[in-house]
C-alpha positions in Angstrom: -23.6 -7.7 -86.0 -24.4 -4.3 -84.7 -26.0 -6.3 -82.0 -22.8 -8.5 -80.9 -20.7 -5.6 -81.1 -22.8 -4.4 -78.6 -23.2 -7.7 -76.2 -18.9 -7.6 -76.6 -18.5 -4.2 -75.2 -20.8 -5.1 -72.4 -18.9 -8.7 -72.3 -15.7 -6.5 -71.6 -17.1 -3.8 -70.0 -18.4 -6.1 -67.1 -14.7 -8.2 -67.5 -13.2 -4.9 -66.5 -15.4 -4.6 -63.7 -15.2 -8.0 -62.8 -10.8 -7.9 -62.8 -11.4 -4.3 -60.8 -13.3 -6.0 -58.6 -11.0 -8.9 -57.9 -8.2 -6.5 -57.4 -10.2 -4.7 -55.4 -11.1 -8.0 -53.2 -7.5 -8.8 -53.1 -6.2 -5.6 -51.9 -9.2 -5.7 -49.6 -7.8 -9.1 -48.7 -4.2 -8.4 -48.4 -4.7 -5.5 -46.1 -7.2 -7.4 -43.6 -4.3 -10.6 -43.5 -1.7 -7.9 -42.6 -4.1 -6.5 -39.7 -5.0 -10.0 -39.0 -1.0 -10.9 -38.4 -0.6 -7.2 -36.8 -2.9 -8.5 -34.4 -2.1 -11.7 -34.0 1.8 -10.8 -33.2 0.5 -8.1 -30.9 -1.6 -10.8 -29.2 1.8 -13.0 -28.5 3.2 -10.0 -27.6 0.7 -9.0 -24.6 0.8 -12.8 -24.0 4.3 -13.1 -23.6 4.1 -10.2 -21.2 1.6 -11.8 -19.1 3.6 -14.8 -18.9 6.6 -12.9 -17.6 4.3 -10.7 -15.4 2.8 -13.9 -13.7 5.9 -15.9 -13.8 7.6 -12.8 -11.9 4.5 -12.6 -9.3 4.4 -16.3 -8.4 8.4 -15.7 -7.5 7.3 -12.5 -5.7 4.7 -14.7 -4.1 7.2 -17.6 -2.6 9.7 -14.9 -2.1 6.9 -13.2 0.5 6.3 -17.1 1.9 9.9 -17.5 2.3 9.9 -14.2 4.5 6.7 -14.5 6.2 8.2 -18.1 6.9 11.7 -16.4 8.0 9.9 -14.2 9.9 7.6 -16.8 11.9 10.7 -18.6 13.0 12.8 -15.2 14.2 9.5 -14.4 16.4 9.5 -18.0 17.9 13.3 -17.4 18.6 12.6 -13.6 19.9 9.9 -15.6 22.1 12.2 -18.1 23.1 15.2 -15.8 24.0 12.5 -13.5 26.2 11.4 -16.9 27.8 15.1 -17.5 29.0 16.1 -14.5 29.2 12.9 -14.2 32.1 13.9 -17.6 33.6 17.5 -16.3 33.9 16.8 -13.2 35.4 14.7 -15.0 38.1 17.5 -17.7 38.2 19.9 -15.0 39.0 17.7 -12.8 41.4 16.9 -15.4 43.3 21.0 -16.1 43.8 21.0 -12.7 44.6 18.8 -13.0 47.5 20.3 -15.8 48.6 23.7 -13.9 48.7 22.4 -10.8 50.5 20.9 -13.6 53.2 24.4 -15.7 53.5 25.8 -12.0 53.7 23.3 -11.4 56.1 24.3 -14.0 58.1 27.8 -13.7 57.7 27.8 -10.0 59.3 25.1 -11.3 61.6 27.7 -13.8 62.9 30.5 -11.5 62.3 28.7 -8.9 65.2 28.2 -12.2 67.7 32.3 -12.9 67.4 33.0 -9.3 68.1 30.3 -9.3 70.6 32.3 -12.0 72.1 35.7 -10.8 71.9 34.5 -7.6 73.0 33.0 -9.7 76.5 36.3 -11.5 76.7 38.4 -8.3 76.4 36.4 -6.6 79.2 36.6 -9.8 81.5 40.0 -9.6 80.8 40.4 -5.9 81.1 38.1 -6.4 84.6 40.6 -9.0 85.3 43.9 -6.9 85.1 41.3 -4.0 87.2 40.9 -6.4 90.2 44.9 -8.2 89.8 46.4 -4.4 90.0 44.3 -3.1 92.6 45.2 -6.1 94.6 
């Protein structure tokens, strides 16, 4: 009897332990799923982010094509506009030459005329000399 008192108290002794134990493990294991889902929102958290981050740098990215593309076309119209803007100038020089040699000409046959009538007036003026002194 003395002896199954004895293999009772170690029967409950090692229940107790066993039910500590458990709680122990349970605890153990409640506090590890809480980290666990700490970790696991924090992990769609930073993923989220990254999401938005690259979702924001593939805009950024078309946004710098759309310039760069924007850009590309303004040069080939600065290019353009310099092109014409060259032939024009030529175009227009070369109207101006031909100006100063019609006005060349022009005065050139302007002198002749008043060369002429400047003959005529002293034929006629040589005339009139000769007729009066007759």
């Amino acid at each position: 009897e003395r002896h199954e008192k004895e293999i009772n108290k170690i029967k409950e002794e090692h229940k107790k332990e066993k039910e500590l134990l458990e709680a122990s493990y349970d605890e153990e294991i409640s506090n590890l799923t809480a980290k666990l889902a700490d970790v696991e929102r924090l992990w769609n958290e930073e993923e989220a982010e990254h999401e938005e981050t690259m979702a924001k740098l593939r805009e950024c990215e078309q946004n710098l094509e759309e310039k760069e593309t924007k850009e590309d076309s303004l040069k080939e119209k600065i290019e353009n506009l310099e092109k014409e803007t060259e032939r024009t100038r030529t175009e227009l020089q070369a109207e101006l030459q031909e100006l100063d040699e019609d006005g060349d000409r022009r005065k050139s046959d302007h002198e002749k005329q008043m060369m002429e009538v400047a003959k005529e007036r002293l034929a006629v003026t040589n005339e009139l000399k000769s007729v009066s002194e007759k």
